[in-house]
C-alpha positions as CSV (number, residue, x, y, z in Angstrom):
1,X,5.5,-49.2,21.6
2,X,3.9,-49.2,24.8
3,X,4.5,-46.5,27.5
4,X,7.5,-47.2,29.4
5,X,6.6,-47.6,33.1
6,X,7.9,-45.5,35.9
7,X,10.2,-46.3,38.1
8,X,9.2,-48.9,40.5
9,X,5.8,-47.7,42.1
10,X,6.7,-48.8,46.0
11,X,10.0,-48.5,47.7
12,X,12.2,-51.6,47.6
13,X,15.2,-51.7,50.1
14,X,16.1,-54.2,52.9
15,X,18.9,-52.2,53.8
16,X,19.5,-50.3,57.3
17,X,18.8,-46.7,55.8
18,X,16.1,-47.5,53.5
19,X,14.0,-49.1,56.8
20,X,14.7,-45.9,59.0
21,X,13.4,-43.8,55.9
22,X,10.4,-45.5,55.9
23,X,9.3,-45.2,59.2
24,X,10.3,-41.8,59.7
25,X,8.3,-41.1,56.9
26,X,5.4,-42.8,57.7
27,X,5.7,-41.3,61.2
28,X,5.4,-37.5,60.2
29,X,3.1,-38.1,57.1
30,X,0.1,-38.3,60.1
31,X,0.9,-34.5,60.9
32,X,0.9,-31.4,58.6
33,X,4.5,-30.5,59.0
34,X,6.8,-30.1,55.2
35,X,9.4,-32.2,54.4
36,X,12.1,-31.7,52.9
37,X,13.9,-34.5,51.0
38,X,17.6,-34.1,50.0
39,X,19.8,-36.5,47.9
40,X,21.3,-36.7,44.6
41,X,19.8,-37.2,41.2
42,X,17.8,-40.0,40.7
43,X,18.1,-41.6,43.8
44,X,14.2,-41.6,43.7
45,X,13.1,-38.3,45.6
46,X,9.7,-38.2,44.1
47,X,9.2,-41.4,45.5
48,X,9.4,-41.1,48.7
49,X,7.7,-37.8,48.2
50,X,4.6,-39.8,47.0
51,X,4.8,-42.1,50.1
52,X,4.2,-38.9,52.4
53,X,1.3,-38.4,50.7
54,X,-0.5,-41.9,50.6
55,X,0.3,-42.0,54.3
56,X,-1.2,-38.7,55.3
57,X,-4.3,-37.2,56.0
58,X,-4.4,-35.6,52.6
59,X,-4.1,-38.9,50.9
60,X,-7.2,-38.6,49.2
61,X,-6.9,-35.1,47.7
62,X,-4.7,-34.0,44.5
63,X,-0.6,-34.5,44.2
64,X,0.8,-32.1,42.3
65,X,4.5,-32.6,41.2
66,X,6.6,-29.4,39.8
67,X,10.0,-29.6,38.9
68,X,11.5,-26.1,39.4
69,X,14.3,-26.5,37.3
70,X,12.0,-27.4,34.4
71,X,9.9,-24.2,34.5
72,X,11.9,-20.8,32.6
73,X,11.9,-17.9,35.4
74,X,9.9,-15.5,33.2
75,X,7.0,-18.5,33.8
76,X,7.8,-20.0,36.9
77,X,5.4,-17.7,38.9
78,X,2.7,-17.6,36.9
79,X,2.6,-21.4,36.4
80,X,2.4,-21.2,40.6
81,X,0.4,-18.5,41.4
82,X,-2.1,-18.5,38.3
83,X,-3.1,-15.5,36.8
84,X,-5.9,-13.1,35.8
85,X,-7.1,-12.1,32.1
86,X,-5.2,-9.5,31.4
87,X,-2.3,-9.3,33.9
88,X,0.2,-9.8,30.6
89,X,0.8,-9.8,27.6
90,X,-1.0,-13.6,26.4
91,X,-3.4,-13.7,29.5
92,X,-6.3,-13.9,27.6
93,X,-8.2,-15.6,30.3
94,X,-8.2,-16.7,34.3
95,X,-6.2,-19.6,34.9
96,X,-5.6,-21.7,38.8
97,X,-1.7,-21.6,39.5
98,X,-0.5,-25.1,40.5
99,X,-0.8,-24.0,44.2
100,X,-4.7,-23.9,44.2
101,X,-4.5,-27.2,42.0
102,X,-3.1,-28.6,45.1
103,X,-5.8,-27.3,47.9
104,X,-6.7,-30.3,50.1
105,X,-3.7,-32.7,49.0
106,X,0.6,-32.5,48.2
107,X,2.5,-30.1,46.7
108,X,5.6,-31.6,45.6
109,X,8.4,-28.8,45.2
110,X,11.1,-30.5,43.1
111,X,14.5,-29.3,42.8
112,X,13.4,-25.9,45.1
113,X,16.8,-24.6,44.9
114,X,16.3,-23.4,41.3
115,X,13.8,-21.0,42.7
116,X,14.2,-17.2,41.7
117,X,14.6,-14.9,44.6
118,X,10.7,-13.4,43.2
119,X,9.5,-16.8,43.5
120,X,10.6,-17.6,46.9
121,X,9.4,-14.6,48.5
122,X,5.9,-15.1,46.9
123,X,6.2,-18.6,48.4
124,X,7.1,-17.6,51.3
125,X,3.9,-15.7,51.7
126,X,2.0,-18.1,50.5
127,X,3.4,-20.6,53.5
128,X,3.0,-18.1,56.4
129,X,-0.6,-16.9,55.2
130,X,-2.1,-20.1,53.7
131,X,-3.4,-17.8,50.5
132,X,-2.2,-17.5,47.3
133,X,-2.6,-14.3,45.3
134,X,-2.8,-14.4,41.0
135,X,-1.4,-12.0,39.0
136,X,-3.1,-9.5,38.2
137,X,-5.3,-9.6,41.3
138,X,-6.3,-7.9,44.0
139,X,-8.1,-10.2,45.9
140,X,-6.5,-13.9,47.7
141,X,-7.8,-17.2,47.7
142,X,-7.1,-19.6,50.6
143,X,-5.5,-22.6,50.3
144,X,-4.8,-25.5,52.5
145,X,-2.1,-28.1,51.0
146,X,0.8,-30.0,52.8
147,X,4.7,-28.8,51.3
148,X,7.1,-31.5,50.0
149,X,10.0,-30.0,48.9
150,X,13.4,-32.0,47.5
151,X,16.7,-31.0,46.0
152,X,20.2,-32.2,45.3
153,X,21.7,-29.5,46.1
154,X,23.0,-27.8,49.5
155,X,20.1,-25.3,50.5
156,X,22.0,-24.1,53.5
157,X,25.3,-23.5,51.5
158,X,22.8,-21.5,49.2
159,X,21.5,-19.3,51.7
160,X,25.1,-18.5,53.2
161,X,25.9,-17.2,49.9
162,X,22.7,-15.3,49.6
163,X,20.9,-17.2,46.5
164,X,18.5,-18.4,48.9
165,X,16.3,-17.4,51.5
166,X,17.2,-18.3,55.2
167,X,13.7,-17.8,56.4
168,X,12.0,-19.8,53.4
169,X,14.5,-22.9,54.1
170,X,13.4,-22.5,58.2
171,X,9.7,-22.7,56.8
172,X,10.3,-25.9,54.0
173,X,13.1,-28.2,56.2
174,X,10.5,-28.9,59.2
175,X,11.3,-32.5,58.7
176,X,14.8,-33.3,56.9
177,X,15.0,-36.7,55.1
178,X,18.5,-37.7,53.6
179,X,17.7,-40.0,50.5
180,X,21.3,-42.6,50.5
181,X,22.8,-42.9,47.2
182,X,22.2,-46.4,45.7
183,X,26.1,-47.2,46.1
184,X,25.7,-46.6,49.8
185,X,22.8,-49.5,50.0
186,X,24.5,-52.0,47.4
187,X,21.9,-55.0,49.4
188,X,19.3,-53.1,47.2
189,X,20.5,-53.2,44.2
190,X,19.5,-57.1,43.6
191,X,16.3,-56.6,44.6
192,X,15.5,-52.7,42.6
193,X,16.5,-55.1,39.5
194,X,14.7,-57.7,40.2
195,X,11.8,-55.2,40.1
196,X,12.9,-53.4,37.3
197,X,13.6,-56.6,34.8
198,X,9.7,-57.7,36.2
199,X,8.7,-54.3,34.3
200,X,10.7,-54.7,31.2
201,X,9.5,-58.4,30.8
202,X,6.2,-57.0,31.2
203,X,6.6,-54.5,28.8
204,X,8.0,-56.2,25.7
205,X,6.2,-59.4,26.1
206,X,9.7,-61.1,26.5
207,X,10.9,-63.4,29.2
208,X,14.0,-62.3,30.5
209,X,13.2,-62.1,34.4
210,X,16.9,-62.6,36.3
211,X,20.6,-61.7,36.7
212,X,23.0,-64.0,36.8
213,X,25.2,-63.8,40.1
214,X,28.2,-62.4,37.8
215,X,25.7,-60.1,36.9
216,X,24.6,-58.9,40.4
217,X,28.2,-58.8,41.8
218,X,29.2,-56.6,38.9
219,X,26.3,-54.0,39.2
220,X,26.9,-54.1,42.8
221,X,30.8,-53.2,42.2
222,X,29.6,-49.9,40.5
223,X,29.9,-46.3,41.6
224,X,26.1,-45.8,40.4
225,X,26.6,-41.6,39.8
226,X,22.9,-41.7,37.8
227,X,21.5,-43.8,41.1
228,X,18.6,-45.4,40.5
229,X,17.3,-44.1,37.1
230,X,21.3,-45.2,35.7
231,X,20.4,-48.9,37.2
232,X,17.3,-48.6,34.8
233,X,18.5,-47.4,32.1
234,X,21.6,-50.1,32.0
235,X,19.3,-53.0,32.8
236,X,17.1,-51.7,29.7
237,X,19.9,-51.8,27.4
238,X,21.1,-54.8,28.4
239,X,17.8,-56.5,28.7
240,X,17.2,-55.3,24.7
241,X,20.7,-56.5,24.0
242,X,20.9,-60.3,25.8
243,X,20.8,-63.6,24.2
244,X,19.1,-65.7,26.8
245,X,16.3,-65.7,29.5
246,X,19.0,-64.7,32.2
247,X,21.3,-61.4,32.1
248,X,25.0,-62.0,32.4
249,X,28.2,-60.4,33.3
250,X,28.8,-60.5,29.3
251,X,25.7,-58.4,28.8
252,X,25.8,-56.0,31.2
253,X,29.6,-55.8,29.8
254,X,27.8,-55.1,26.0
255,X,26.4,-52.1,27.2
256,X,29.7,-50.1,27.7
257,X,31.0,-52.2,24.4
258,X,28.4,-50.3,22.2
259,X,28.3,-47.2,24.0
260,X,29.4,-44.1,23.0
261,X,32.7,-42.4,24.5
262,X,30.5,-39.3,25.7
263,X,28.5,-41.6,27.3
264,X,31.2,-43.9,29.0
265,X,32.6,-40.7,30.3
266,X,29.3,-39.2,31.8
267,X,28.3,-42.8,33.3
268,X,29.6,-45.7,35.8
269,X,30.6,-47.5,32.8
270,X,34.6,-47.3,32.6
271,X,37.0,-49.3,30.2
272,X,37.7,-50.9,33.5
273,X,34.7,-51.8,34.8
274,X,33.8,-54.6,31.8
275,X,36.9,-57.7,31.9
276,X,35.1,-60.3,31.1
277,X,36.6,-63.1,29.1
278,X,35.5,-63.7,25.4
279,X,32.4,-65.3,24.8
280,X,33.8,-69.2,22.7
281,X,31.3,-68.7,19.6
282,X,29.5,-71.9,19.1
283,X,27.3,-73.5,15.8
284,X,23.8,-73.2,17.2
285,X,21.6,-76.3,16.0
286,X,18.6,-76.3,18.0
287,X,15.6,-78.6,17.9
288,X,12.2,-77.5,18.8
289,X,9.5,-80.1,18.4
290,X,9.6,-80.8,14.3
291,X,11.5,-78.0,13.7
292,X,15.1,-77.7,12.9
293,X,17.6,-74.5,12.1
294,X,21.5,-74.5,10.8
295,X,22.7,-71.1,10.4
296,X,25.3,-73.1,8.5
297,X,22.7,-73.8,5.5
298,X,20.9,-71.1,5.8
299,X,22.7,-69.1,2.7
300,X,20.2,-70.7,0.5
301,X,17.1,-68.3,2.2
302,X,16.5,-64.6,2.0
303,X,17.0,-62.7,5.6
304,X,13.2,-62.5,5.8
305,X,13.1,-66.0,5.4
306,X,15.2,-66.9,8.1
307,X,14.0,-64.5,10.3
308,X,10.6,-65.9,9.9
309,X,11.3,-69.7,10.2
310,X,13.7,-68.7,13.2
311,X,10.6,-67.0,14.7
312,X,8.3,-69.9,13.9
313,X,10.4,-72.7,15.0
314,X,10.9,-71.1,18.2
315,X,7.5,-70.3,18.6
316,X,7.9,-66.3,18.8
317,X,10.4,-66.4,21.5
318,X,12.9,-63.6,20.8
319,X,15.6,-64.7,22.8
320,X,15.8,-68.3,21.1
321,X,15.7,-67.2,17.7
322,X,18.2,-64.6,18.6
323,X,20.3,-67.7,19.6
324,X,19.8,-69.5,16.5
325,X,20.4,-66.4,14.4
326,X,23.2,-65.7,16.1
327,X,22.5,-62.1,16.4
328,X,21.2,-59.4,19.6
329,X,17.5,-60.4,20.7
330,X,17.5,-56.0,19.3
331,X,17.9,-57.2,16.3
332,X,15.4,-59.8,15.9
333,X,13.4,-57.0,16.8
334,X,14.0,-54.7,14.6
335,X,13.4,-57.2,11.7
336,X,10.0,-58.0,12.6
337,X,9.4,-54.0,12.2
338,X,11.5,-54.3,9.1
339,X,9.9,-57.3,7.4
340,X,6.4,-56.9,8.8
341,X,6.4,-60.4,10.4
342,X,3.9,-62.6,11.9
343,X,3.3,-65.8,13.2
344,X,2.7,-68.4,9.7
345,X,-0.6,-70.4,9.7
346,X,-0.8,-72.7,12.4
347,X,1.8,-71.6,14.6
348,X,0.3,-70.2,17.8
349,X,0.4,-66.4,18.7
350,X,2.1,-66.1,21.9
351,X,0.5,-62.9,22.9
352,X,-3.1,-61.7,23.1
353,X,-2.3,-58.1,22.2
354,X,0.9,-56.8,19.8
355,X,3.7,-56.4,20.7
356,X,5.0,-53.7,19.2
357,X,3.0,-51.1,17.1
């Protein structure tokens, strides 16, 4: 399977918020000063992060992403700082902390409010005296990088209560950007999908490029609590899941059909959300060119059979054969996992590379 992309590589937003964002952003990227970007999860913070960087002087040099939370706090300082053979138990040799990897470009500070107090101290240094000290070491090496930091959570509510460092959120929040929640932009969402369902098509070698306006209305009628990387991972399933070129209110429905009740309960999906009158089953008899397929008559054939001549008549697209199968586009393909399949002798291969592998 090929890697799945990332999420989309340039910001997309014709709405009010997302336009001041960007050129605020693109203002203070020309000067050294840090940024700090709030917002919830997956509202794309490392995005925006990344656009500070192409648009500043630094542009050329490294951009080095760390995601606090990620990092265990008996590691977190040595994966910063670096270290020096020796300094513990393990070191068995020098090794750059993240900090020096990012001399002369970004460092990106994800989620800085997981930060131990030993850590943001250290940092703190590091920030006031532009040098960086290893473990283990006696001597400092200086560093010149520009600060993005970004969390979700309230930094300044932190430091009343102590967990946080007043004079280390003075130094980080120079510049404060507020990233909107994608239900507060609902004008994006169209467009973010569009994008996304671009990707997808892309990366399954399939055809499926739009919504249908049911579709569009319904994801824009949705409280979005996963933001941007939710939209994604709907549109996936329901893109995997759909049984024509276009997405529809049905499919996006099938999603929260199939789902499990943990996941209903920790996503936008709600028994709610999803009224969508049955689909009228129909007896698909489709011609392409020379070829015709009943499912009606098609008793007489093993599965891998039909599969196959489903595949064939259609010319390898997915989403027809899944029609005259009657089954998920999935399903088709898992089959061709299944049963091996290829395109017979003399039926064109639609793809120059595999499609899955």
């Amino acid at each position: 399977m090929r890697a799945r992309p990332s999420c989309c590589q340039e910001i997309i937003g014709t709405s009010a918020q997302i336009q001041v964002i960007k050129r605020c952003i693109d203002r203070v990227a020309l000067s050294e000063a840090a940024v700090l970007l709030t917002g919830e999860s997956g509202t794309g913070k490392e995005l925006f992060a990344r656009r500070v960087h192409s648009m500043s002087k630094k542009c050329h040099g490294p951009f080095i992403p760390v995601n606090c939370a990620a990092i265990p706090d008996n590691l977190i300082e040595s994966e910063l700082f670096g270290f020096e053979k020796g300094a513990f138990t393990g070191a068995g040799s020098r090794q750059d902390g993240l900090l020096v990897q990012a001399n002369c470009g970004t460092f990106f500070l994800d989620e800085i409010g997981d930060l131990s107090p030993s850590a943001q101290a250290k940092l703190l240094r590091v920030l006031e005296q532009k040098e960086v000290r290893p473990l283990g070491s006696r001597g400092a090496q200086t560093i010149d990088f520009r600060l993005v930091s970004a969390t979700n959570r309230n930094l300044e509510e932190l430091a009343h209560q102590g967990r946080f460092r007043q004079d280390l959120l003075f130094r980080i929040n120079v510049v404060h950007v507020h990233i909107p929640p994608l239900r507060a932009r609902k004008q994006d969402i169209g467009l973010i999908a569009s994008s996304f369902l671009r990707e997808l098509s892309t990366q399954y070698s399939d055809n499926v490029v739009s919504l249908t306006p049911g579709a569009q209305r319904r994801l824009e009628g949705l409280p979005w609590r996963g933001n941007i990387r939710e939209l994604r991972n709907i549109l996936e399933r329901a893109f995997l899941l759909c049984d024509s070129e276009d997405i529809t209110e049905r499919d996006i429905a099938r999603v929260y059909e199939l789902a499990s009740p943990d996941f209903v309960r920790s996503s936008t999906l709600t028994p709610t959300s999803f009224q969508v009158a049955p689909k009228q089953q129909s007896r698909y008899h489709v011609s392409h060119t020379s070829y015709r397929y009943s499912k009606v008559n098609s008793s007489d054939r093993s599965e891998p059979e039909q599969f196959r001549e489903a595949l064939d008549g259609t010319h390898w697209n997915k989403s027809e054969a899944a029609k005259l199968l009657r089954c998920s586009r999935m399903t088709v393909y898992r089959k061709i996992v299944q049963y091996a399949l290829s395109p017979s002798a003399g039926v064109p291969d639609p793809y120059s590379t595999p499609e899955l592998v």
